[in-house]
py3Dmol code that shows the C-alpha trace and the ligand (Angstrom):
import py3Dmol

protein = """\
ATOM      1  CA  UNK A   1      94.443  55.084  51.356  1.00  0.00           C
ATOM      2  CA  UNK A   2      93.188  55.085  54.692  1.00  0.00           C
ATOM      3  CA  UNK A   3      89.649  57.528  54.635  1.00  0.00           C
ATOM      4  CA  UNK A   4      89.216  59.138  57.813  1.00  0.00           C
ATOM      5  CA  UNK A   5      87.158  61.815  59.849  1.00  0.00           C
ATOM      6  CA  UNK A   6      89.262  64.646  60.858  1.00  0.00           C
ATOM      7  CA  UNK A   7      87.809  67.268  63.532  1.00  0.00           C
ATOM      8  CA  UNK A   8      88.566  70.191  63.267  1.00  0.00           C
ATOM      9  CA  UNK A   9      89.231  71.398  67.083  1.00  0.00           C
ATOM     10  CA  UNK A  10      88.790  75.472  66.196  1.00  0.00           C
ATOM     11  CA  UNK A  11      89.007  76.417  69.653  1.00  0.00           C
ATOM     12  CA  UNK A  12      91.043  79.379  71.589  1.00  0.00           C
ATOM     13  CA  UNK A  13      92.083  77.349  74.560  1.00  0.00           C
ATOM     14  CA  UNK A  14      93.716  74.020  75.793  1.00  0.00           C
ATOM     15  CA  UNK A  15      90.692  74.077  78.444  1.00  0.00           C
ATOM     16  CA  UNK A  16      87.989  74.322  76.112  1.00  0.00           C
ATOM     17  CA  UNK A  17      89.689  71.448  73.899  1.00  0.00           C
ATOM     18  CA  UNK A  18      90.006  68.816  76.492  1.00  0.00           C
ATOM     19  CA  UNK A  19      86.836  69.686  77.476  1.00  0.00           C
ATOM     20  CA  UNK A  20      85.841  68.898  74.492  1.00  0.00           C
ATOM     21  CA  UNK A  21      87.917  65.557  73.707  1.00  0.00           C
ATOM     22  CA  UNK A  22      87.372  64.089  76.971  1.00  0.00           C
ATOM     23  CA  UNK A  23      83.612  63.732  75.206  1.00  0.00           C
ATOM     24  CA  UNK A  24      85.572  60.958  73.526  1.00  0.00           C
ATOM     25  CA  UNK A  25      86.429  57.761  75.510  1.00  0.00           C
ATOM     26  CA  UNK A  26      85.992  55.093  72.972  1.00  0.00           C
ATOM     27  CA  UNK A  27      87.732  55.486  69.207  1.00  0.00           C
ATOM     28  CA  UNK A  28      89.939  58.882  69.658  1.00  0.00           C
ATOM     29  CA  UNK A  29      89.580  61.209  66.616  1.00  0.00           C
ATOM     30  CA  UNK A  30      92.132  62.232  64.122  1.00  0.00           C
ATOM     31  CA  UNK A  31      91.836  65.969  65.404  1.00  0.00           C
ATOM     32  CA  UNK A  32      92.878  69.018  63.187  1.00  0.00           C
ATOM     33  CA  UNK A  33      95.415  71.534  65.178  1.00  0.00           C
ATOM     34  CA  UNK A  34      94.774  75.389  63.685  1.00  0.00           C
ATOM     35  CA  UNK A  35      96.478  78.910  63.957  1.00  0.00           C
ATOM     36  CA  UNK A  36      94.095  79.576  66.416  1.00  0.00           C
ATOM     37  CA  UNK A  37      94.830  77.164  68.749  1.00  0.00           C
ATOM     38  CA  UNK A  38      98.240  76.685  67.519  1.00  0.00           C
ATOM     39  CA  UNK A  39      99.070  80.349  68.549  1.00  0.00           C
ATOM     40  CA  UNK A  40      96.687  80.499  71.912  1.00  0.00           C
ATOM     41  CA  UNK A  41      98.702  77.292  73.221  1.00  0.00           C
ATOM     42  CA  UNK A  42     101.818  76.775  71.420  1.00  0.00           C
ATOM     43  CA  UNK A  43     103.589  73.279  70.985  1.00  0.00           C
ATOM     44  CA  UNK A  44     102.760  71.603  74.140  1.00  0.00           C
ATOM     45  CA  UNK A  45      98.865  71.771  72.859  1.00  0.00           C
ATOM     46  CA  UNK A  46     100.243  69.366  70.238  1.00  0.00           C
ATOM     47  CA  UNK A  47     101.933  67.200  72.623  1.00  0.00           C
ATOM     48  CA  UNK A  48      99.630  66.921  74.991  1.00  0.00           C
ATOM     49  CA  UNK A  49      96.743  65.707  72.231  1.00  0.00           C
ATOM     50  CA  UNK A  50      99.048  63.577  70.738  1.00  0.00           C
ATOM     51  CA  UNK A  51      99.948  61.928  74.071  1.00  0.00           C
ATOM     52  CA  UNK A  52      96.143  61.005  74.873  1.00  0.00           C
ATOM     53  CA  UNK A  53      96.392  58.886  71.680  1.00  0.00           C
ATOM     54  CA  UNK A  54      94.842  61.541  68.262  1.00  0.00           C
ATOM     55  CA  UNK A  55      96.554  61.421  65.156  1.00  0.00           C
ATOM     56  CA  UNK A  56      97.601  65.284  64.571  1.00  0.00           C
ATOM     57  CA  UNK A  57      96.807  67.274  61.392  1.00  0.00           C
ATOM     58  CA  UNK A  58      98.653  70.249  62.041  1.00  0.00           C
ATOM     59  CA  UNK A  59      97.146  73.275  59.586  1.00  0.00           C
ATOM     60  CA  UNK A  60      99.345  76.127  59.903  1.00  0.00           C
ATOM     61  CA  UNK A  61      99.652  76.816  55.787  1.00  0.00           C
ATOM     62  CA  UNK A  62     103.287  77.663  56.079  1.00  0.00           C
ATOM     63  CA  UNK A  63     104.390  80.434  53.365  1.00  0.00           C
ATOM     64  CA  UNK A  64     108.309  81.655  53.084  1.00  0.00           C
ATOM     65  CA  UNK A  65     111.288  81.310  51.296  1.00  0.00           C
ATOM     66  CA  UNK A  66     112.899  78.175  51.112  1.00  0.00           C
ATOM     67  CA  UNK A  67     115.308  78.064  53.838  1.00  0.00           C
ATOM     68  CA  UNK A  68     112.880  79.403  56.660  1.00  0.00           C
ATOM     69  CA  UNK A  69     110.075  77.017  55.699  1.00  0.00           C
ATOM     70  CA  UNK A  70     112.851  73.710  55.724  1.00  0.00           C
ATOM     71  CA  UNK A  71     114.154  74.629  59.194  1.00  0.00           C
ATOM     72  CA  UNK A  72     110.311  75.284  60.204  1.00  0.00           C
ATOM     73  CA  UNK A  73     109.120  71.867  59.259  1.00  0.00           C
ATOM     74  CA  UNK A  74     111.867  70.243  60.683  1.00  0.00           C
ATOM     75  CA  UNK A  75     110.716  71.992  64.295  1.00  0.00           C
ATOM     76  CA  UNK A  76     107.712  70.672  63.327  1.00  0.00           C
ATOM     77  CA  UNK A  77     108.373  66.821  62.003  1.00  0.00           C
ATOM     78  CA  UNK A  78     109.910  66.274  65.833  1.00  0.00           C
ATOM     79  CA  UNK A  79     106.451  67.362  67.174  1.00  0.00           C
ATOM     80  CA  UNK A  80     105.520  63.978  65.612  1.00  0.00           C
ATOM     81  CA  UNK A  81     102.572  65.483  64.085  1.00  0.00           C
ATOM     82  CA  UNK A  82     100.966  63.133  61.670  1.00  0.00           C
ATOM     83  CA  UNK A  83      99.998  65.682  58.544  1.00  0.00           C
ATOM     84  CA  UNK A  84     101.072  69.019  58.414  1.00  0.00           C
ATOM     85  CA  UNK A  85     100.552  71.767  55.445  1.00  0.00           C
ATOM     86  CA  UNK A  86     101.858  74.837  53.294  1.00  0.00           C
ATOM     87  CA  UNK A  87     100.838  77.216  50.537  1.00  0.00           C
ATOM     88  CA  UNK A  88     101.805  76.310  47.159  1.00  0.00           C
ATOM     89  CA  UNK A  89     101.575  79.822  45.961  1.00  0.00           C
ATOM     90  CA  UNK A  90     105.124  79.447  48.018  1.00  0.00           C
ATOM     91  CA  UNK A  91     106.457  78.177  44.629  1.00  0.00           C
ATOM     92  CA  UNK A  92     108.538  74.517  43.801  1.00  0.00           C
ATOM     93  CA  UNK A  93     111.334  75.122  45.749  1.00  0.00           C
ATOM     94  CA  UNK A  94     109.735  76.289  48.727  1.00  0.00           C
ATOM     95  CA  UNK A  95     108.099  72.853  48.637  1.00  0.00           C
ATOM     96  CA  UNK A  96     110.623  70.641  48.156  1.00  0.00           C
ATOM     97  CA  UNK A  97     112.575  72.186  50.902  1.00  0.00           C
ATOM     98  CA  UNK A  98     109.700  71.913  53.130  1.00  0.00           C
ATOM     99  CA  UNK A  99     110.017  67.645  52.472  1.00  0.00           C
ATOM    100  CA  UNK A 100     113.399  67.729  52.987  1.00  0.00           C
ATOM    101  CA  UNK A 101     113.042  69.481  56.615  1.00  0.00           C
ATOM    102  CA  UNK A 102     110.241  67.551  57.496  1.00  0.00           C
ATOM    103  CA  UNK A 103     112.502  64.267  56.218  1.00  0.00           C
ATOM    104  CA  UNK A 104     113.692  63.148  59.680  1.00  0.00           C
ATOM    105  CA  UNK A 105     117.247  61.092  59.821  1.00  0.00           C
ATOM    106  CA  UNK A 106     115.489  57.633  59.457  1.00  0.00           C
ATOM    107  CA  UNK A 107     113.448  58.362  56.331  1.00  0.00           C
ATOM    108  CA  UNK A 108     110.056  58.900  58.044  1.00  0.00           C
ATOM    109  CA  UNK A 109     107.819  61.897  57.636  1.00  0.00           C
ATOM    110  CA  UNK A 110     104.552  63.070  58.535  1.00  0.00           C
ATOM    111  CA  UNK A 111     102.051  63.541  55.452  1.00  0.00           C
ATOM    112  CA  UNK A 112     102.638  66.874  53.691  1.00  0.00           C
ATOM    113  CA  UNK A 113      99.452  68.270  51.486  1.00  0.00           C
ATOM    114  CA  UNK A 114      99.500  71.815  49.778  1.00  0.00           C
ATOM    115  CA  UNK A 115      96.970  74.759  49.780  1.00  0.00           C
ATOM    116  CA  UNK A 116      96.163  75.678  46.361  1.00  0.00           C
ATOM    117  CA  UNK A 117      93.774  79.015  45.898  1.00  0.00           C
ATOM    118  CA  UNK A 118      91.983  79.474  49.363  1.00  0.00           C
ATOM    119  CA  UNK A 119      87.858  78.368  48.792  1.00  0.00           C
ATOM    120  CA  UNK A 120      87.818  82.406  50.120  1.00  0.00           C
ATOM    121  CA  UNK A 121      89.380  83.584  46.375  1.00  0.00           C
ATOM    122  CA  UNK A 122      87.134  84.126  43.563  1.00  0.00           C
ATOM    123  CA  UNK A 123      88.378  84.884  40.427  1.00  0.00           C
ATOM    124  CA  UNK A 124      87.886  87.972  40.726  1.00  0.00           C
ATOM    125  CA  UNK A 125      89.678  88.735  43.833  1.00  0.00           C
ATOM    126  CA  UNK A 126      92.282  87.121  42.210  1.00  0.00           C
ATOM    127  CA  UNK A 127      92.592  88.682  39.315  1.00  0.00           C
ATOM    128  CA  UNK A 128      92.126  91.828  40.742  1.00  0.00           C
ATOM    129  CA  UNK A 129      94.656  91.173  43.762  1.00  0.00           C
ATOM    130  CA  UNK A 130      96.681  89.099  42.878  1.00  0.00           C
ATOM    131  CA  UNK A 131      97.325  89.904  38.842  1.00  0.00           C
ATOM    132  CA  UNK A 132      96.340  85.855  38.077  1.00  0.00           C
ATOM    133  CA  UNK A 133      94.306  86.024  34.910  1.00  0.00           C
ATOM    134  CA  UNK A 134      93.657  82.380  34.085  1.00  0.00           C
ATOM    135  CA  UNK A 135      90.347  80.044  35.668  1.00  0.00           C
ATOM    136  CA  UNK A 136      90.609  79.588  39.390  1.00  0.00           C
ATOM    137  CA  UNK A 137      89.933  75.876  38.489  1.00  0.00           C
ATOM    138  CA  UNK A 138      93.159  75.527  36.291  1.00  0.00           C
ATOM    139  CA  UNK A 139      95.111  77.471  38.685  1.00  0.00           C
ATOM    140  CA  UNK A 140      93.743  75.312  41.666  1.00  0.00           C
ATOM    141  CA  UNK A 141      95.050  72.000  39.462  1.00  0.00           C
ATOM    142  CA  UNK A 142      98.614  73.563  38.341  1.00  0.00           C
ATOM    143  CA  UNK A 143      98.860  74.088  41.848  1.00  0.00           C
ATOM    144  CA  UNK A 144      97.827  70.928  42.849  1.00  0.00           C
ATOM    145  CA  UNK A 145     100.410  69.598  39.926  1.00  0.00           C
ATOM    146  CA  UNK A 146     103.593  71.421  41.191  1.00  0.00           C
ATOM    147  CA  UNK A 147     102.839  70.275  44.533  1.00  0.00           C
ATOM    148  CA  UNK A 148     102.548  66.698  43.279  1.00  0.00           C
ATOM    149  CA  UNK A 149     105.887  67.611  40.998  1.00  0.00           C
ATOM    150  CA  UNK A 150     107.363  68.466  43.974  1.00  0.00           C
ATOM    151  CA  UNK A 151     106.704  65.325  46.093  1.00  0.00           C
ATOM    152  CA  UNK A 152     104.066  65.995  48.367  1.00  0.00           C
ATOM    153  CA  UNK A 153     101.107  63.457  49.542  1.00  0.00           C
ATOM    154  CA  UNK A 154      98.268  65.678  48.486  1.00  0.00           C
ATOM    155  CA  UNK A 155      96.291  69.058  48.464  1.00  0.00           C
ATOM    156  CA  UNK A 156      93.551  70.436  50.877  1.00  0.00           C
ATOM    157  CA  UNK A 157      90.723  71.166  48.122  1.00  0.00           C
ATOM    158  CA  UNK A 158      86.532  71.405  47.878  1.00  0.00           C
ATOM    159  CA  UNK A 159      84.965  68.147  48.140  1.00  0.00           C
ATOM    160  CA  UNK A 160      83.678  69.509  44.625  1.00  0.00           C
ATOM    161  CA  UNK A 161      87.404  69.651  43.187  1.00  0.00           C
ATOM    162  CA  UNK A 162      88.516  66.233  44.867  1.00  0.00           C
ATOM    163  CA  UNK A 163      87.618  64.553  41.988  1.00  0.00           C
ATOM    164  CA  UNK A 164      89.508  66.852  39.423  1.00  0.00           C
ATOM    165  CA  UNK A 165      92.750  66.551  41.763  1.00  0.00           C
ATOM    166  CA  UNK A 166      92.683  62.484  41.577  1.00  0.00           C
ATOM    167  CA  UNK A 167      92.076  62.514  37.614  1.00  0.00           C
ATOM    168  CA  UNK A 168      94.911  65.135  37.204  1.00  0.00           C
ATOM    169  CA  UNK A 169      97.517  63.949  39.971  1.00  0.00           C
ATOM    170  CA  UNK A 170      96.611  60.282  40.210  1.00  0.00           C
ATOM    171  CA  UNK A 171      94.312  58.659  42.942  1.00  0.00           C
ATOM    172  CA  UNK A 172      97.084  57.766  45.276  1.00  0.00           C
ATOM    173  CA  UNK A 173      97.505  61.858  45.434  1.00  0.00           C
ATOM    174  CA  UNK A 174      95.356  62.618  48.796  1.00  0.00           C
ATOM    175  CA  UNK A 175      92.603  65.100  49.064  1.00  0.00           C
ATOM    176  CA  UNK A 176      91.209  66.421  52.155  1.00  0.00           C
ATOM    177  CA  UNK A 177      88.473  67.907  51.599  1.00  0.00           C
ATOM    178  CA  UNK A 178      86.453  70.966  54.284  1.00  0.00           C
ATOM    179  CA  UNK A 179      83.200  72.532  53.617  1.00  0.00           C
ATOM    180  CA  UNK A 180      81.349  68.885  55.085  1.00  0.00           C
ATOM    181  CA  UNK A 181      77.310  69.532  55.980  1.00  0.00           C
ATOM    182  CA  UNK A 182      74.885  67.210  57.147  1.00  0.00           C
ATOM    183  CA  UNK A 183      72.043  66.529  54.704  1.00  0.00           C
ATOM    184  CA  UNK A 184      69.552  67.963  57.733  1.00  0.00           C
ATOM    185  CA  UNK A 185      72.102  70.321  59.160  1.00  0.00           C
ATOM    186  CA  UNK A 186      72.964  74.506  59.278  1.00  0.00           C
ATOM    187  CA  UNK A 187      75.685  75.325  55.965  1.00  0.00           C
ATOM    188  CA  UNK A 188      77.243  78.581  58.221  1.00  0.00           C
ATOM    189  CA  UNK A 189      79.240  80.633  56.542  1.00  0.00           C
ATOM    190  CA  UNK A 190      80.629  77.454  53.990  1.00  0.00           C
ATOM    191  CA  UNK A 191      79.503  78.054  50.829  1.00  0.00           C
ATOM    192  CA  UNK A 192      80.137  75.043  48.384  1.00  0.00           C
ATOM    193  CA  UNK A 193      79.187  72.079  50.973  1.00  0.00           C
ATOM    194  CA  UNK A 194      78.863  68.399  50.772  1.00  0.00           C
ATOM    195  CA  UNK A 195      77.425  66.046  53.016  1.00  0.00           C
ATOM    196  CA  UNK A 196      80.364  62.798  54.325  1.00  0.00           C
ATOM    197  CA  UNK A 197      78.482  60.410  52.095  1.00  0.00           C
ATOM    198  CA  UNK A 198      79.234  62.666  48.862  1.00  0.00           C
ATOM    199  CA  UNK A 199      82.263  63.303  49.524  1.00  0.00           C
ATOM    200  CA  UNK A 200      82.869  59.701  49.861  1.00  0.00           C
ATOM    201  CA  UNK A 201      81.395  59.482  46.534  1.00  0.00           C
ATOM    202  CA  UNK A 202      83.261  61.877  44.583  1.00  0.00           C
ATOM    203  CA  UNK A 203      86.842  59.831  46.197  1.00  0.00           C
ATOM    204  CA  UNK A 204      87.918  62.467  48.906  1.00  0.00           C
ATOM    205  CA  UNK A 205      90.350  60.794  51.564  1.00  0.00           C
ATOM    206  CA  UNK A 206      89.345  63.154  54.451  1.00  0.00           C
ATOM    207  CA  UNK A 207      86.943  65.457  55.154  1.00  0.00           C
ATOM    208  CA  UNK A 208      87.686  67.628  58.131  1.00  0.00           C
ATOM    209  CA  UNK A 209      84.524  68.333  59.628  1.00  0.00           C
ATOM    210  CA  UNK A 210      84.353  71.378  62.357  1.00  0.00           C
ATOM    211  CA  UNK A 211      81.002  72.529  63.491  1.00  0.00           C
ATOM    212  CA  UNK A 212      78.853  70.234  62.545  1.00  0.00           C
ATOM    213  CA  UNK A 213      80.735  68.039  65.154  1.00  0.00           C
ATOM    214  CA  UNK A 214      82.018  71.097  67.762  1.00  0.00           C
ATOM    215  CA  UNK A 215      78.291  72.562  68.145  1.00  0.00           C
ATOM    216  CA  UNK A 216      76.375  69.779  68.135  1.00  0.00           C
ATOM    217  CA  UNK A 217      75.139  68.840  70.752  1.00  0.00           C
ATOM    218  CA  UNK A 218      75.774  64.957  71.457  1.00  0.00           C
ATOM    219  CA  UNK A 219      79.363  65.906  69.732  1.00  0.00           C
ATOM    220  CA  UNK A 220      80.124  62.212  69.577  1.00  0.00           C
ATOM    221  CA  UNK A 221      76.928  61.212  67.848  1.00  0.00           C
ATOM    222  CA  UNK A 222      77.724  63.420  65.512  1.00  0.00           C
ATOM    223  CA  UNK A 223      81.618  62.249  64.823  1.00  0.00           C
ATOM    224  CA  UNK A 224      80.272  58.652  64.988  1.00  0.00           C
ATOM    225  CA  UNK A 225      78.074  59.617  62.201  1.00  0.00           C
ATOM    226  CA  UNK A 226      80.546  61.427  59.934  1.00  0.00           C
ATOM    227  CA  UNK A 227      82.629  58.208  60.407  1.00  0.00           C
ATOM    228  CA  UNK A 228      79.665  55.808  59.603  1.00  0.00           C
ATOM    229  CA  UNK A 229      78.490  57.910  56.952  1.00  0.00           C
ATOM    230  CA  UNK A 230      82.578  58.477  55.296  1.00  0.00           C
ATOM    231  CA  UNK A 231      84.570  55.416  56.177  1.00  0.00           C
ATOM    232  CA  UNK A 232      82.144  52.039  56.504  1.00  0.00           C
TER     233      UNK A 232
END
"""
ligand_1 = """\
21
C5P
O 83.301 74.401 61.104
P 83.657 73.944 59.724
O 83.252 72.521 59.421
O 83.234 74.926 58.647
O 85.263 73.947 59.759
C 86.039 73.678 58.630
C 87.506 73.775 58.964
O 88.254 73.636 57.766
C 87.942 75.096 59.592
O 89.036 74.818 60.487
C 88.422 75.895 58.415
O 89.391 76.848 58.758
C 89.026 74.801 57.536
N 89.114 75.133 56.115
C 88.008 75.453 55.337
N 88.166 75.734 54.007
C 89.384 75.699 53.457
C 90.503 75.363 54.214
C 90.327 75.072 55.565
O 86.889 75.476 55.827
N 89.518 75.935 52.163
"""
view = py3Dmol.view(width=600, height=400)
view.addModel(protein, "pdb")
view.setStyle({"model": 0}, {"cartoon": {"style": "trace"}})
view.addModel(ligand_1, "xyz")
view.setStyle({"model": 1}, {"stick": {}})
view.zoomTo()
view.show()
């Protein structure tokens, strides 16, 4: 499995992203497309990134019956995006489907990892919202089961749970793992945090790192950083 440094590019315009990846002339980033972006710029945002040479992590969490969700992915797998995502509260089926959309005629795919429990639920929002009674850690690993069941790649999770996922779905079964923090940086709002060299340790295959790259202020120290910290 091939670890790598995902950024995530959180950023309400096309202008303000190529501002930003134009910062990188030498190694180009895998770069992590949101629904902010995503819904500021619409497809040709991917396209465009993807034609100046970034592998594409498209995070849009997908969510509806079965039907909708295969045609959706399909629209999606000819964007040529390399890793794209969807809920797992969306049930077996709805996953499945979502391979078989994303399946194009030659057998190729991009990678297709699952959302378990949002890091924003607690147990007791979820009890109390949404009627689940068992420990958010067992839910986040039947989860993270079903969408293994159902044929995915892997599960976005806590560097914290990465660990879990890989004794419970197999190593092979990707994690990609937010909530990344410099040893000597600012947490934010992220709660449970890691720095890149834990989460190497614990056996995460990604981190997706956002501000600690986007605000700083030499933005490809930073990356190169993540990356020497993560991947060497
Ligand atoms: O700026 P920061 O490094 O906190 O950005 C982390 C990125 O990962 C954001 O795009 C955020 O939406 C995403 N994310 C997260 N926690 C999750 C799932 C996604 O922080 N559980």
């Amino acid at each position: 499995m091939g670890k790598d440094v995902i950024i995530a590019c959180d950023f309400d315009s096309a202008e303000k992203t190529f501002a930003f990846l134009d910062k990188f002339t030498g190694r180009k980033p895998f770069v992590k497309i949101g629904m902010e972006l995503y819904y500021a710029e619409g497809p040709s945002i991917v396209r465009e990134i993807k034609k100046r040479g970034h592998k594409i992590f498209l995070d849009l969490k997908l969510h509806d019956i079965p039907n909708t969700v295969k045609k959706s992915m399909a629209v999606l797998s000819r964007l040529d995006v390399d890793m794209t995502n969807l809920h797992a509260a969306g049930t077996c089926r709805m996953m499945e489907a979502a391979i078989e959309g994303l399946t194009r005629p030659d057998g190729t795919r991009p990678m297709l990892i699952a959302v378990t429990q949002l890091t924003s639920t607690d147990q007791e929002s979820m009890e109390k919202d949404l009627w689940i009674e068992k420990p958010i850690a067992e839910v986040v690993m039947h989860y993270a089961h079903n969408a293994k069941v159902a044929g995915l790649d892997g599960v976005v999770c806590s560097p914290l749970e990465a660990g879990k996922v890989h004794d419970t779905c197999g190593k092979d079964f990707v994690t990609v793992t937010p909530g990344v923090r410099f040893a000597d940086g600012d947490i934010g709002d992220q709660k449970r945090v890691m720095t890149p060299a834990q989460a190497k340790e614990i056996g995460s295959d990604y981190i997706v790192v956002g501000r600690p790259i986007t605000a700083a202020e030499d933005p490809v120290a930073a990356y190169e950083r993540c990356v020497k910290e993560f991947c060497d």
